[in-house]
LUMLOTOR-704369 format. One record per residue (C-alpha): residue number from 1; residue in one letter; chain; y negated, z negated, x negated. Coordinates in Angstrom, 2 decimals, decimal comma, always signed. Example, Ala and Ser with C-alpha at 12.3 -4.5 7.8 and 13.67 -1.06 7.14 Angstrom:
BEGIN
[pt 1 "A" "A" [+4,50 -7,80 -12,30]]
[pt 2 "S" "A" [+1,06 -7,14 -13,67]]
! end
This chain:
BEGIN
[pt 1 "X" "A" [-22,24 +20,49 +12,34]]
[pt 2 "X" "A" [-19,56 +18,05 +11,52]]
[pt 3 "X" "A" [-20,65 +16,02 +8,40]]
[pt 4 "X" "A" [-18,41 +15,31 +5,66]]
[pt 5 "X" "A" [-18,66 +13,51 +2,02]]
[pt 6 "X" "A" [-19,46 +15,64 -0,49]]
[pt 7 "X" "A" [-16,84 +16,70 -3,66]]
[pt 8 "X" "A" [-15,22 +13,50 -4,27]]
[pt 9 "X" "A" [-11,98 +11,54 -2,76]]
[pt 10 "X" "A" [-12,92 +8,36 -2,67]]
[pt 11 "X" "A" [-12,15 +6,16 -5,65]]
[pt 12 "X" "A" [-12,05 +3,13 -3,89]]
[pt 13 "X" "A" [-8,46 +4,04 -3,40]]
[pt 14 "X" "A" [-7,55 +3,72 -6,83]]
[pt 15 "X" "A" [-8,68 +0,18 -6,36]]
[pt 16 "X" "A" [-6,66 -0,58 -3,51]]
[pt 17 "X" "A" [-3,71 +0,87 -5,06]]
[pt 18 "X" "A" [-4,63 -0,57 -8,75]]
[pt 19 "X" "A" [-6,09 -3,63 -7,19]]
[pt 20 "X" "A" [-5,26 -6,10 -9,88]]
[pt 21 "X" "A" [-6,52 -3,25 -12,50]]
[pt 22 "X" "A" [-9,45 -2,01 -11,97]]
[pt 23 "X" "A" [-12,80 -4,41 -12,62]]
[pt 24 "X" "A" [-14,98 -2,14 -10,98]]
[pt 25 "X" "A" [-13,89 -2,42 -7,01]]
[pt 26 "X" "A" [-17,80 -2,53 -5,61]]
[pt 27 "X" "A" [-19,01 +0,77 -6,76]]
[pt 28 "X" "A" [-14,95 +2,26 -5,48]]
[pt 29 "X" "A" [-15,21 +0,35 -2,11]]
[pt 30 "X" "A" [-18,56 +1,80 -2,00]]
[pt 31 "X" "A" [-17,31 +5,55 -1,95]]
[pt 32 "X" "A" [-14,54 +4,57 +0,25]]
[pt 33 "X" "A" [-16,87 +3,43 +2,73]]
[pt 34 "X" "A" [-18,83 +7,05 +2,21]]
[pt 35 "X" "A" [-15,82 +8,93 +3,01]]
[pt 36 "X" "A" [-14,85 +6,59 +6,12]]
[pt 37 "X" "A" [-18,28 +6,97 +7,26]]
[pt 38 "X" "A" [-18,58 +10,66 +7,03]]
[pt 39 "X" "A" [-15,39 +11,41 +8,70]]
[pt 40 "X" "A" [-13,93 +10,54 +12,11]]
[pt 41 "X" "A" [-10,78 +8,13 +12,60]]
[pt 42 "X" "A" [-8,27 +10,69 +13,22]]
[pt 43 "X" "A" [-8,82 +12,54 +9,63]]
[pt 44 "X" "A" [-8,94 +9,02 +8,04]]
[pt 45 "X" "A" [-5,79 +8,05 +9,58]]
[pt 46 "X" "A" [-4,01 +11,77 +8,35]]
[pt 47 "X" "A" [-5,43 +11,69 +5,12]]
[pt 48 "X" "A" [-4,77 +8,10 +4,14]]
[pt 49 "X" "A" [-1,25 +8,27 +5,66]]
[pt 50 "X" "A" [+0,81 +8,27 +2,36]]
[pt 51 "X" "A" [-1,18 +5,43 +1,48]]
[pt 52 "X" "A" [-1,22 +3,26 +4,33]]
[pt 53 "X" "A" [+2,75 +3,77 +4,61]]
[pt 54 "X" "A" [+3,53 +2,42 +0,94]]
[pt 55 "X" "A" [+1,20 +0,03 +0,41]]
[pt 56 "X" "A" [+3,68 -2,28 +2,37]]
[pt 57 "X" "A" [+6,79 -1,14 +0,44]]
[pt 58 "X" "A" [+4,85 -1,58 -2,47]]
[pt 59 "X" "A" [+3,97 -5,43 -2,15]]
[pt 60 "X" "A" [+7,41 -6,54 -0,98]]
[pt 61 "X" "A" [+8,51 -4,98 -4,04]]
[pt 62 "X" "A" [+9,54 -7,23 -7,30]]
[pt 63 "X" "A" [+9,22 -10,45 -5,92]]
[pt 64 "X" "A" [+11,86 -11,83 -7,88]]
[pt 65 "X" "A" [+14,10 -10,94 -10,80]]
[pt 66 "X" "A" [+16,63 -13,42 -11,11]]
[pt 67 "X" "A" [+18,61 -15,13 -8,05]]
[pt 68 "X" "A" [+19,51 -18,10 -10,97]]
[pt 69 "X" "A" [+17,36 -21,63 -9,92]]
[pt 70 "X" "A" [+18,10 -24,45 -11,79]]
[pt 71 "X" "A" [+19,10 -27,63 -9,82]]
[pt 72 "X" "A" [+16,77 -30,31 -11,96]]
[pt 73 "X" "A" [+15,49 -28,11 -14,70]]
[pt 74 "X" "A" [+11,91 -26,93 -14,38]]
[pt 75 "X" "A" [+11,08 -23,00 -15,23]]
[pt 76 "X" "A" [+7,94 -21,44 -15,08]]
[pt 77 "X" "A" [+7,01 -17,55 -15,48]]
[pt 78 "X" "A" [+4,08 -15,67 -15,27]]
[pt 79 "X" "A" [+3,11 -11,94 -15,43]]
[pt 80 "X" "A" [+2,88 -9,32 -13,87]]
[pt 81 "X" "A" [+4,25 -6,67 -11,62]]
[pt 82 "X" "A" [+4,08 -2,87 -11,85]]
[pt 83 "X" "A" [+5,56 -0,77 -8,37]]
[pt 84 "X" "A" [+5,37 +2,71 -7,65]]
[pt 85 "X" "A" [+6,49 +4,21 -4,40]]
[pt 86 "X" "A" [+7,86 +7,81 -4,36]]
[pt 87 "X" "A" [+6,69 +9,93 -1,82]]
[pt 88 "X" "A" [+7,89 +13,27 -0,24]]
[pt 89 "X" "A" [+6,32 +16,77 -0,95]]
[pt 90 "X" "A" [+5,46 +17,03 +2,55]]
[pt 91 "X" "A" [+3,24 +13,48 +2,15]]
[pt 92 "X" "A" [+0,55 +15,88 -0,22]]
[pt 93 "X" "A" [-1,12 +17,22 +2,34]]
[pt 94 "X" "A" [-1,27 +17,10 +6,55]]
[pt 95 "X" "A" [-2,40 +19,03 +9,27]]
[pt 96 "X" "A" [-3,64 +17,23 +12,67]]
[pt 97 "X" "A" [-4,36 +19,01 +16,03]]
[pt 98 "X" "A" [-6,84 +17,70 +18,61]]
[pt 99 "X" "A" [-6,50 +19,33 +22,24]]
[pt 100 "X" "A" [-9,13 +18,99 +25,16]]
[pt 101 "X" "A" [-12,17 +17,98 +22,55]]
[pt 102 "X" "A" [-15,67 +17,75 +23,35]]
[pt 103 "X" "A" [-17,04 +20,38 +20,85]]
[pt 104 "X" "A" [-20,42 +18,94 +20,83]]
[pt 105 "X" "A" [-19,91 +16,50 +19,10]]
[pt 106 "X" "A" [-18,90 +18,55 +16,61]]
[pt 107 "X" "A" [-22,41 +20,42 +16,19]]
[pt 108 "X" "A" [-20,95 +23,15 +18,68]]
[pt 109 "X" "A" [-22,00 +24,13 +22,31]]
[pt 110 "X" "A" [-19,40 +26,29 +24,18]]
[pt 111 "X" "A" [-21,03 +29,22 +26,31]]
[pt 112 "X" "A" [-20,54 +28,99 +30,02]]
[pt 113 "X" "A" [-18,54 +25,82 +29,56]]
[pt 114 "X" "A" [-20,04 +22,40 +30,77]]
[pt 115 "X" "A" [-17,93 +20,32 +29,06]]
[pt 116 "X" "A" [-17,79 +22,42 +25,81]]
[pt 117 "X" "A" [-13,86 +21,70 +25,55]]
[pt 118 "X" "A" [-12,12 +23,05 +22,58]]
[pt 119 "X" "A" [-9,51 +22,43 +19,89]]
[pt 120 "X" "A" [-9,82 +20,64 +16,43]]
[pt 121 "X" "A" [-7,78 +21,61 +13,76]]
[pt 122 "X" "A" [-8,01 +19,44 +10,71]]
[pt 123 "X" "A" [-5,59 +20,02 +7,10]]
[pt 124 "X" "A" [-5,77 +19,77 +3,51]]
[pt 125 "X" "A" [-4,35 +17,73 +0,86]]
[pt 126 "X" "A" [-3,66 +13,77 +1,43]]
[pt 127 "X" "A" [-5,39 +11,07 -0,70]]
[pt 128 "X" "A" [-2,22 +12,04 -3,09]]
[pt 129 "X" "A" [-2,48 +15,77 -2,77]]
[pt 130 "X" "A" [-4,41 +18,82 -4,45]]
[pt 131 "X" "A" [-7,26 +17,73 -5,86]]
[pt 132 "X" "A" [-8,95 +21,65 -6,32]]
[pt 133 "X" "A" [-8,07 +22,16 -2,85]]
[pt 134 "X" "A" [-10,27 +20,70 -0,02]]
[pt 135 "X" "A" [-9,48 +20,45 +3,36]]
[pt 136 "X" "A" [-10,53 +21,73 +6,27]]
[pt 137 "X" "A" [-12,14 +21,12 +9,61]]
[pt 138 "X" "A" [-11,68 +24,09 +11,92]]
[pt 139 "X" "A" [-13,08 +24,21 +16,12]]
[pt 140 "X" "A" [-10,90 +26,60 +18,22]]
[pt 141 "X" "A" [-12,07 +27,77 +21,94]]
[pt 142 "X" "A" [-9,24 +29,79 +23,44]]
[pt 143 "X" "A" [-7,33 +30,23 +20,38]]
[pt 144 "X" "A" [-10,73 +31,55 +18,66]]
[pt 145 "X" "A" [-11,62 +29,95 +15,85]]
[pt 146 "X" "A" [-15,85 +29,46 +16,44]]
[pt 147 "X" "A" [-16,28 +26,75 +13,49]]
[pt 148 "X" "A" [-15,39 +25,67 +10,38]]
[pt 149 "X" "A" [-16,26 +23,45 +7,27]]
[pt 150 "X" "A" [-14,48 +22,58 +4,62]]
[pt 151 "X" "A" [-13,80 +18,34 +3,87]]
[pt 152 "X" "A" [-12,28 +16,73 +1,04]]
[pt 153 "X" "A" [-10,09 +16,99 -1,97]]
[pt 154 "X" "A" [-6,90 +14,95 -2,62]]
[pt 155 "X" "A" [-7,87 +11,86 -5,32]]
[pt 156 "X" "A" [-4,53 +12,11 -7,19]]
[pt 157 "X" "A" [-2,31 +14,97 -7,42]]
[pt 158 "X" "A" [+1,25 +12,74 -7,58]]
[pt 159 "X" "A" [+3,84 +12,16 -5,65]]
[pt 160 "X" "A" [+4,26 +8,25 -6,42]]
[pt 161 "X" "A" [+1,79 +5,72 -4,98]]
[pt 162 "X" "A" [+0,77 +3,16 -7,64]]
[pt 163 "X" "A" [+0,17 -1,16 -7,25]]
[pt 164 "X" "A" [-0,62 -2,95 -9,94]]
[pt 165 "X" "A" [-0,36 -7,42 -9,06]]
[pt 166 "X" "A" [-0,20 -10,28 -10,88]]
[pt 167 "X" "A" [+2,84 -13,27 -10,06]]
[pt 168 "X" "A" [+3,90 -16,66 -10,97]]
[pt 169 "X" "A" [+6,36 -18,86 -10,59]]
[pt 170 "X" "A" [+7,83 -22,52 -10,90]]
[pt 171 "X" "A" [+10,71 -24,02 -9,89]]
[pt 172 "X" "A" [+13,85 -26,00 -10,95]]
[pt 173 "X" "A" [+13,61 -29,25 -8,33]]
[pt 174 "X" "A" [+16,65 -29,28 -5,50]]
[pt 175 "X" "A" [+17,39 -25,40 -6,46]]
[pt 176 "X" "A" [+13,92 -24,63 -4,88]]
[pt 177 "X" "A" [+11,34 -21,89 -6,83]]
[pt 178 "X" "A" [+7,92 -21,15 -5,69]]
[pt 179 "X" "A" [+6,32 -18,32 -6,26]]
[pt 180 "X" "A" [+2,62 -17,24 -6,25]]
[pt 181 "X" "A" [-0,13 -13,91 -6,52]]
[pt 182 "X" "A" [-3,29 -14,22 -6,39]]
[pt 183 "X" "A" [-6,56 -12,85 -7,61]]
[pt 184 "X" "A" [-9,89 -14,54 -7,74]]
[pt 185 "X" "A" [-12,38 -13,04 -4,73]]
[pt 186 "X" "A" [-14,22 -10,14 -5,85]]
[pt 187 "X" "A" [-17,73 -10,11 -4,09]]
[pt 188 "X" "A" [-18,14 -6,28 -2,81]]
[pt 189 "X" "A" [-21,61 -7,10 -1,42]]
[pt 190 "X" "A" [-22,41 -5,62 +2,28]]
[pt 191 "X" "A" [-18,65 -5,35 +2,48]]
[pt 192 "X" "A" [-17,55 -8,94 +1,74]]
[pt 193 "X" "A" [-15,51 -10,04 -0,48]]
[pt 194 "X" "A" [-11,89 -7,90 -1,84]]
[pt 195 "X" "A" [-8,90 -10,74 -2,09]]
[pt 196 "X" "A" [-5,46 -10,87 -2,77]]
[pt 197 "X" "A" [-2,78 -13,35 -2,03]]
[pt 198 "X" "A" [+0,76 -14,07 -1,71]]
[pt 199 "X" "A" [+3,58 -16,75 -1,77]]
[pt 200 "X" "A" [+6,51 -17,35 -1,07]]
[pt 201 "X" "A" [+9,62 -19,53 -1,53]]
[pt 202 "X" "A" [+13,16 -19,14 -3,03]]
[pt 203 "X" "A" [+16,41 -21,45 -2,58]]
[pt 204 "X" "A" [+19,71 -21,34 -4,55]]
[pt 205 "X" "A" [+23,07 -21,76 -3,08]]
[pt 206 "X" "A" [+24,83 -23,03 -6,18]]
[pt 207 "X" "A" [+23,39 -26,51 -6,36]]
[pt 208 "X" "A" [+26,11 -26,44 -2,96]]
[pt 209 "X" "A" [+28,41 -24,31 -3,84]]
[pt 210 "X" "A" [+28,89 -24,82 -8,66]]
[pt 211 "X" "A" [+31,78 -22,26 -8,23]]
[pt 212 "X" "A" [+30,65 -19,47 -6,64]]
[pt 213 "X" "A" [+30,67 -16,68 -9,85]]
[pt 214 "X" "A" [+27,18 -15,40 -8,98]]
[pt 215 "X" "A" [+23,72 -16,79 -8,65]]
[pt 216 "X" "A" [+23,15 -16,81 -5,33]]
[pt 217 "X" "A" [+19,66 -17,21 -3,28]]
[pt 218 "X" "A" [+17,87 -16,91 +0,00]]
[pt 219 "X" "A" [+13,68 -16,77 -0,02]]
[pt 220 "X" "A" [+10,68 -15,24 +1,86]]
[pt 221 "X" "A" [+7,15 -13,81 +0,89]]
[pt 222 "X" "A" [+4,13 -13,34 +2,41]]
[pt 223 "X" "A" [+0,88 -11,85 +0,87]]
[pt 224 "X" "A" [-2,52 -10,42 +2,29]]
[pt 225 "X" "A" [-4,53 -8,17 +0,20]]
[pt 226 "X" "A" [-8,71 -7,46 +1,81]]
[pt 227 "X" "A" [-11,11 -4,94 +0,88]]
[pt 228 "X" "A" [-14,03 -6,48 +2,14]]
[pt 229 "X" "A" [-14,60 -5,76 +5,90]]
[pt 230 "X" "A" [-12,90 -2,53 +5,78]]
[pt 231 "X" "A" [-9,11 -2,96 +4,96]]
[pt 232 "X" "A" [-7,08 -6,04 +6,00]]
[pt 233 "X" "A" [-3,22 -6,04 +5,02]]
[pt 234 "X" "A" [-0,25 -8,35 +5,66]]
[pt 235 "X" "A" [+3,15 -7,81 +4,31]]
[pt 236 "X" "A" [+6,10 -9,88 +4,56]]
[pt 237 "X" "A" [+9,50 -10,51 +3,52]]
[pt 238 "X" "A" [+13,02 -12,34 +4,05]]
[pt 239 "X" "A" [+15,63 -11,38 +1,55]]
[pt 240 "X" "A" [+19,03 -12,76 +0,39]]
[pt 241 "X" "A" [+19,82 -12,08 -3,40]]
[pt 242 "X" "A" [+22,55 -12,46 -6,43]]
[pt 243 "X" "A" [+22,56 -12,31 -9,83]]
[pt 244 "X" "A" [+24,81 -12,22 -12,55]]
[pt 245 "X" "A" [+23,36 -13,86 -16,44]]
[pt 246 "X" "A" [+24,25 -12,58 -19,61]]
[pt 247 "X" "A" [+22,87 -13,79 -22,91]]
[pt 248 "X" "A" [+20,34 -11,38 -22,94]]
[pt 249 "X" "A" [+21,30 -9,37 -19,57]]
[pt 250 "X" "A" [+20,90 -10,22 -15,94]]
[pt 251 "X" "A" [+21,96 -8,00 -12,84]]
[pt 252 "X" "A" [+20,64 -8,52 -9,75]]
[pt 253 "X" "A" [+20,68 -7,08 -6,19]]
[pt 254 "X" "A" [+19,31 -8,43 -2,49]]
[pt 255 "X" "A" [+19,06 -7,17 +0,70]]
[pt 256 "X" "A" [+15,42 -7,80 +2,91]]
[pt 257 "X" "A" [+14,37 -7,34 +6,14]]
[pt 258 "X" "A" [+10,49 -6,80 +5,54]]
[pt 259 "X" "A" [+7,70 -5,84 +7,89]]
[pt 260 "X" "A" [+4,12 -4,89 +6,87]]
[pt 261 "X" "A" [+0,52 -4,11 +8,77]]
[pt 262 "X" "A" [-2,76 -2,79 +7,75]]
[pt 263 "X" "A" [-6,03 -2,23 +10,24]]
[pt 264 "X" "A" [-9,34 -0,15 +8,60]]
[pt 265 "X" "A" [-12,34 -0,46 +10,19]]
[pt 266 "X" "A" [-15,65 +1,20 +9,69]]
[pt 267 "X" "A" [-18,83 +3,15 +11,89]]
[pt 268 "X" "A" [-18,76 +6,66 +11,92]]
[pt 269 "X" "A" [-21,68 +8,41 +11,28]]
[pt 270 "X" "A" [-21,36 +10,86 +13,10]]
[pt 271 "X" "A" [-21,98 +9,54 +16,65]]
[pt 272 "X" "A" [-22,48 +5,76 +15,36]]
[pt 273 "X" "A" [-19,56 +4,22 +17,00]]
[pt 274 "X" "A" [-17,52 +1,72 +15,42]]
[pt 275 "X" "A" [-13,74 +2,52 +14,49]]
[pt 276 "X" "A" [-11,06 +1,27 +14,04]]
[pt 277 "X" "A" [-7,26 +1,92 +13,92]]
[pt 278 "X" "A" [-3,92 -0,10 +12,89]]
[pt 279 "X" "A" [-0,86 +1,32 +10,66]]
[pt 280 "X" "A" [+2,37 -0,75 +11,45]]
[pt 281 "X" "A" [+5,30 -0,71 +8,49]]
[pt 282 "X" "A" [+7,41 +2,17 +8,26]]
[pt 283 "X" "A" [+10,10 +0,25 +6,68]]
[pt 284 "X" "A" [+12,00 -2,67 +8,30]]
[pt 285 "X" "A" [+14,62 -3,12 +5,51]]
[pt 286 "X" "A" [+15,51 -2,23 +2,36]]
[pt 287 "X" "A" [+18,48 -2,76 -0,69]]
[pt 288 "X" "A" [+17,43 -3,85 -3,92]]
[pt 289 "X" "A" [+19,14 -3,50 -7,49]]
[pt 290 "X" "A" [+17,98 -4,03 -10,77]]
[pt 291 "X" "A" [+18,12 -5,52 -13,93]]
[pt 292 "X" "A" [+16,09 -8,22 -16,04]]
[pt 293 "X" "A" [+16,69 -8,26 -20,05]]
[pt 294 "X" "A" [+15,69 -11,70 -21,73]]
[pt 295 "X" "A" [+14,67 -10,80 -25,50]]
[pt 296 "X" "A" [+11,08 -12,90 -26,06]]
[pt 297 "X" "A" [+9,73 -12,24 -22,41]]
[pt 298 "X" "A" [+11,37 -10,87 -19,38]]
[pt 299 "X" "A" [+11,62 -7,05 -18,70]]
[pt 300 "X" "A" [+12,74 -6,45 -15,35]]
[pt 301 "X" "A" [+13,42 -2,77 -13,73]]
[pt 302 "X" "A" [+14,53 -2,32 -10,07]]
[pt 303 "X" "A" [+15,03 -0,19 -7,29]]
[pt 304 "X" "A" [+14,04 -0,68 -4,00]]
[pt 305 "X" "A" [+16,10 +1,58 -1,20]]
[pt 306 "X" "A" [+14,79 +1,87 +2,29]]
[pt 307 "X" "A" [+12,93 +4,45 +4,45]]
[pt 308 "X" "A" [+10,99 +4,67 +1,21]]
[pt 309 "X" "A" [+12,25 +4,27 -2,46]]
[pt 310 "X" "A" [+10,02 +1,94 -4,37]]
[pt 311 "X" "A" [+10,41 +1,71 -8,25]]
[pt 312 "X" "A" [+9,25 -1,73 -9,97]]
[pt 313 "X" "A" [+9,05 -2,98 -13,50]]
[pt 314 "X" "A" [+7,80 -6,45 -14,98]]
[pt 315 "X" "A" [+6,62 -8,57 -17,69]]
[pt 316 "X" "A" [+6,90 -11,98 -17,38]]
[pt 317 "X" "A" [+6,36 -14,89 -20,02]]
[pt 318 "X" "A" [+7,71 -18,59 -19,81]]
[pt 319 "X" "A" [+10,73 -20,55 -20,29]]
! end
């Protein structure tokens, strides 16, 4: 019969989505590998799918807070950055059909058929749905249902999918800011090493321009973020932004055109074969508006509008 992990969503996700948060990302890229393993590529790629789709939104989120550069004045910040992507109802769970399949190698012979063809019907809750409920693995031969085995339940029951990074900054030479996130390597043992990094680079217009009555800026970022062998990511952005400073108040809003990739890989247990399967970005652009209030340290909130909403606050020290 079809073989699946036992009780347990996989943790590891947690540390993908809390990557700069969680210390222990061996033992959760461990389990993550145990689900991947004991499942085949097309209920990875359904039940992951609310994941995979804002992990992108999530990085290009909050990579600035201010569009105000000074021309000769040097500024550095460092904190960090909290986003949280909101996800439909219908992103909880999923269900996946699978015409024409060879039954067999699903633990099932069909009589009198020398192929053994048949359907696969696979649901249940998403990495972010029920987690009492598991899912569900059914075989169908003629509309007859002549198998079935229950899977996995969801890890988190929410409908907002959760990054955690860290982020620096300098700047204040020729209007130009860089800005940086990065973690040191994590060593995940027979799945290589989990790393994260990003950077990117931010212009102002008003060194050009001293009477224009907003900040205004144009920058890009790029970051990768690795789980060992089994996750590679990319994400990148190009945005244009302004900002408007108070004493202790600063508005800002930007516009980005943004594009993001991430391929898993892993051997299924079940037959032994390697697989492996790429999610492109489901968000090309997106409108951002928030605000950044300077008392002590710098509290930013913002919104980020595009095929997904992304919400993103952040702490950040310097001067």
């Amino acid at each position: 019969m079809f073989k699946f992990w036992g009780r347990h969503a996989p943790l590891a996700l947690a540390a993908l989505a809390l990557l700069a948060a969680i210390p222990a990302a061996k033992a959760n890229a461990e389990e993550l590998e145990g689900l991947l393993e004991d499942v085949t590529g097309q209920y990875a790629r359904a039940y992951l799918a609310p994941f995979t789709h804002s992990f992108g939104p999530n990085l290009n989120s909050g990579v600035y807070h201010t569009a105000a550069i000074p021309m000769s004045r040097l500024t550095i910040d460092f904190g960090v950055k909290v986003m949280a992507t909101h996800l439909a109802a219908e992103d909880q769970t999923f269900q996946t059909v699978i015409e024409n399949v060879d039954l067999s190698e699903y633990g099932y012979d069909v009589p009198g058929d020398p192929d053994d063809l048949g359907d696969i019907v696979m649901s249940g809750p998403t990495v972010f749905g029920d987690t009492e409920t598991p899912g569900n693995v059914s075989g169908y031969v003629n509309g007859v249902q002549v198998f079935s085995q229950d899977t996995i339940e969801g890890l988190i029951d929410t409908r907002y999918s959760p990054m955690v990074v860290p982020q620096a900054s300098i700047g204040g030479v020729a209007g130009l800011r860089a800005t940086v996130r990065w973690l040191p390597e994590m060593d995940l043992s027979d799945f290589g090493k989990t790393k994260l990094f990003g950077y990117g680079l931010q212009w102002s217009a008003n060194g050009l321009m001293p009477t224009l009555p907003v900040d205004v800026m144009v920058g890009f970022f790029r970051q990768s973020v690795d789980v060992g062998t089994l996750i590679e990511t990319d994400a990148n952005s190009m945005f244009i932004a302004a900002s408007k400073s108070w004493k202790l108040v600063t508005l800002y809003g930007g516009y980005a055109k943004e594009d993001s990739e991430m391929t898993i890989a892993y051997t299924y247990a079940g037959n032994d074969t390697g697989v492996s399967f790429t999610v492109d970005d489901t968000q090309e652009s997106r409108v951002t508006v928030g605000a950044t209030l300077n008392v002590l340290a710098k509290l930013n909130l913002e919104m980020g509008y595009g095929d997904l909403t992304t919400y993103t606050a952040g702490l950040m020290f310097g001067f």
